[in-house]
C-alpha positions in Angstrom: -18.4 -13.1 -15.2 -15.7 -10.5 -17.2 -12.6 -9.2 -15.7 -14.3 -6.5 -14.3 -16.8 -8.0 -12.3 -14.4 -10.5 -10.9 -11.7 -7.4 -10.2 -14.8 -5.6 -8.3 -15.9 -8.5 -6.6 -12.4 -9.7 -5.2 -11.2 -6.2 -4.6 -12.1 -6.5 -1.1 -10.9 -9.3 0.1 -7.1 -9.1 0.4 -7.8 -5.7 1.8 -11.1 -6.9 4.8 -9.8 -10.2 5.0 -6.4 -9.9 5.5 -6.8 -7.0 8.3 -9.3 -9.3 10.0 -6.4 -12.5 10.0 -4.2 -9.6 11.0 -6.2 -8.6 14.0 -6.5 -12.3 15.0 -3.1 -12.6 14.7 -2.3 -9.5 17.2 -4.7 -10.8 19.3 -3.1 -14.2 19.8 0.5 -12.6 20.0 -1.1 -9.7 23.3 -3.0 -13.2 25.3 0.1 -15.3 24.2 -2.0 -17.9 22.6 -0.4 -20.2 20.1 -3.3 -21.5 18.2 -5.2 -18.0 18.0 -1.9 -16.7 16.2 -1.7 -19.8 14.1 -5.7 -19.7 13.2 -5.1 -16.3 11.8 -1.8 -16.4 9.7 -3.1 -19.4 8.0 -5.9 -16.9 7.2 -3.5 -14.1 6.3 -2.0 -16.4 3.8 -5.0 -17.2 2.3 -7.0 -13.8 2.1 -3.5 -12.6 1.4 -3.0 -15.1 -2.0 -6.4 -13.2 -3.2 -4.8 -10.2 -4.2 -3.3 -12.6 -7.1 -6.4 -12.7 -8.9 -7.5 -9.6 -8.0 -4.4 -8.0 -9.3 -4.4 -10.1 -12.4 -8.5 -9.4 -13.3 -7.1 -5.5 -13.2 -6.2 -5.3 -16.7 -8.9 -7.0 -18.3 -11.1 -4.1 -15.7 -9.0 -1.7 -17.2 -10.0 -2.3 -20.7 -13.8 -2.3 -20.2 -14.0 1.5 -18.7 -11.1 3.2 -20.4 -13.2 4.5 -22.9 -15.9 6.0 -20.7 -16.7 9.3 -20.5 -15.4 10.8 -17.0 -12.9 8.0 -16.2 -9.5 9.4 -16.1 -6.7 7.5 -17.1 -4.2 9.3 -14.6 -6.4 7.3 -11.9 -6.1 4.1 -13.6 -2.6 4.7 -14.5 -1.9 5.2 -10.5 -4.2 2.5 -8.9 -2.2 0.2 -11.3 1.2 1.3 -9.7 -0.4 1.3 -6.5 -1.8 -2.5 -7.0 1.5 -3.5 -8.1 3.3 -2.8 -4.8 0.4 -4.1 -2.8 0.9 -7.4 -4.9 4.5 -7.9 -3.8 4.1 -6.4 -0.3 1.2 -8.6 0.2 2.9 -11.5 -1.1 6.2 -11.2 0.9 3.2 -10.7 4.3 2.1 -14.0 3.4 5.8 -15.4 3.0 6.6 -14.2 6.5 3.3 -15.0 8.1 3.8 -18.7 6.8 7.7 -18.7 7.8 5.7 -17.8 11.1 3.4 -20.6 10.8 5.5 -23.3 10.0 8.0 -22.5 12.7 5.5 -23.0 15.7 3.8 -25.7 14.1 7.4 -27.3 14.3 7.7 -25.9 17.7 11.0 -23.6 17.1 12.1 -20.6 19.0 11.9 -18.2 16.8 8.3 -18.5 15.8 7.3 -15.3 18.1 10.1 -13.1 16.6 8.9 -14.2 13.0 5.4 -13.4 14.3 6.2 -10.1 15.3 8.0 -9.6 12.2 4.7 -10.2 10.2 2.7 -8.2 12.2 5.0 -5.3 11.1 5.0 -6.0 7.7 1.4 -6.8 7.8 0.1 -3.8 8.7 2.3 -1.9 6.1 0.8 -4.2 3.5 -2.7 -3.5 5.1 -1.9 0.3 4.6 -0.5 -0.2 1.3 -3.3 -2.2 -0.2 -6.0 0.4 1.9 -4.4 3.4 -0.4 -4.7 1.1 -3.4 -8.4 0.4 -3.0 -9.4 4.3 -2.2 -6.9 5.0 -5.4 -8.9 2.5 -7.1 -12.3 3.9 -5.9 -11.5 7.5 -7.3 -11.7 5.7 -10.6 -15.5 6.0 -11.2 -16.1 8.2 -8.1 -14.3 11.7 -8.9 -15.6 13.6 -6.0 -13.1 11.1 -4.0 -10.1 13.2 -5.5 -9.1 16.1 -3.5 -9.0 18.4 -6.8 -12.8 18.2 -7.0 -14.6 21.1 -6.6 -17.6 20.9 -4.2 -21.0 21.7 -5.3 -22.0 25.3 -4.5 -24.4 25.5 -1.7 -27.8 25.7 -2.6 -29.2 29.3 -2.1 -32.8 30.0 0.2 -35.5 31.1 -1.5 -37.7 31.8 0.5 
């Protein structure tokens, strides 16, 4: 496999498998339920340490399709901004989901305040890395930009 095949095929799953953990998590923190909300941030952390490789198979992506008629480099250029935040925001997710984790595994107060913490931060790493992926699907799908023109409408002719 190139870069590019392993950036396509990991692309989804720091954005599908961290909102799934995320979900668990929410669902463990509404019914209270210590081991639900532990199941999924251990998840979290892991579909959330995915966007490592994903991020790091971007350039090597990058380099394969620059050169191809119709991709813009505009598009790359601001997916790759884009993917940088989502890295760190990702990453400091997973740092607060496992400060989360570890604090009711050791049975400490403030595991449900750290758990509500991540849930905040989650979701704004879920909408972060969301915008990133449709940035990055605009790259060889231009009808996904806004500045597209649509296609006239076919006349009758009957």
């Amino acid at each position: 496999m190139n870069e590019l095949q392993i950036h396509l095929f990991l692309n989804h799953v720091p954005i599908l498998g961290a909102l799934a953990a995320l979900l668990v998590v929410i669902i463990g923190v509404v019914i209270k339920n210590n081991t639900v909300r532990m199941s999924g941030l251990a998840v979290y952390i892991v579909m959330a340490l995915a966007v490592i490789p994903t991020y790091l198979s971007g350039e090597g992506a990058e380099e394969r399709i620059e050169n191809i008629a119709g991709i813009s480099e505009t598009v790359i250029e601001s997916h790759e901004e884009m993917a940088e935040l989502s890295l760190w925001i990702m990453l400091v997710a997973a740092a607060v989901g496992a400060a989360a984790l570890f604090t009711q595994w050791k049975g400490k107060s403030i595991a449900g305040t750290l758990s509500i913490l991540f849930v905040l931060v989650a979701v704004g790493a879920f909408i972060q890395i969301g915008l990133t992926g449709h940035e990055g699907g605009k790259i060889r799908r231009p009808d996904m930009t806004s500045n597209v023109a649509a296609p006239a409408a076919a006349e009758d002719n009957d």
